[in-house]
N, C-alpha and C positions, 0 to 999 in steps of 0.2 A: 554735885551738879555744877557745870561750870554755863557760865551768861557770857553771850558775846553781843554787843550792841552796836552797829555800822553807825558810823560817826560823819561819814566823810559827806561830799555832798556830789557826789558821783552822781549818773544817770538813773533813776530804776529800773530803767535795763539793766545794766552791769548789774547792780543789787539783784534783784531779780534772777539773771543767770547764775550767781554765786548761791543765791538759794536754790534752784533748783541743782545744781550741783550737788549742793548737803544733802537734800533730803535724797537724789540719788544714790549718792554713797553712803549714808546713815541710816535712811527710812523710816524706823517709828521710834528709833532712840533718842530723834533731834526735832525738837518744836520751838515753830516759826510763828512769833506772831509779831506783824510791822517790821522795824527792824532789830526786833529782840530777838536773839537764835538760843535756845539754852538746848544742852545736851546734855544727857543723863550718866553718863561715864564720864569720866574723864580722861581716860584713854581715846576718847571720840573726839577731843578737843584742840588735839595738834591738827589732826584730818581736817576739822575747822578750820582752821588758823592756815592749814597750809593752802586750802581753798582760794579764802579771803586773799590771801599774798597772791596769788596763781589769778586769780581774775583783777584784783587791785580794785579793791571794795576796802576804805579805812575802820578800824574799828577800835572799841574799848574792850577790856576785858578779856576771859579767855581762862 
C-alpha cells in the first residue's frame, strides 16, 4: 500500500479537484482521508503521482 500526503499549501480547491480526480480514476482502491490519499496497489500509485503533477497539488511520499 503506497501513502501519499499533500504537503504543499495550495488552495483546497486545487486539493480537492486532485482528489476527486483520484477517486475518479481509481474509485474504491484509493482512500482519502484530509490530506492523506493511500492506495492499495501499487501499480495505482504512478496514476496518483501523475495526477498530483497534472493539477500541481505538492506532496510527500508515493
Amino acid at each position: 500500500m503506497s501513502k501519499f500526503v499533500l504537503t504543499g499549501y495550495e488552495l483546497d480547491s486545487k486539493k480537492s479537484e486532485a482528489k476527486a480526480k483520484i477517486v475518479d480514476a481509481l474509485g474504491s482502491s484509493v482512500s482519502i482521508s484530509g490530506d492523506t490519499i493511500e492506495v492499495k496497489y501499487n501499480s495505482d500509485a504512478t496514476k496518483v503521482a501523475e495526477i498530483l503533477n497534472q493539477v500541481g497539488v505538492e506532496y510527500s511520499g508515493g
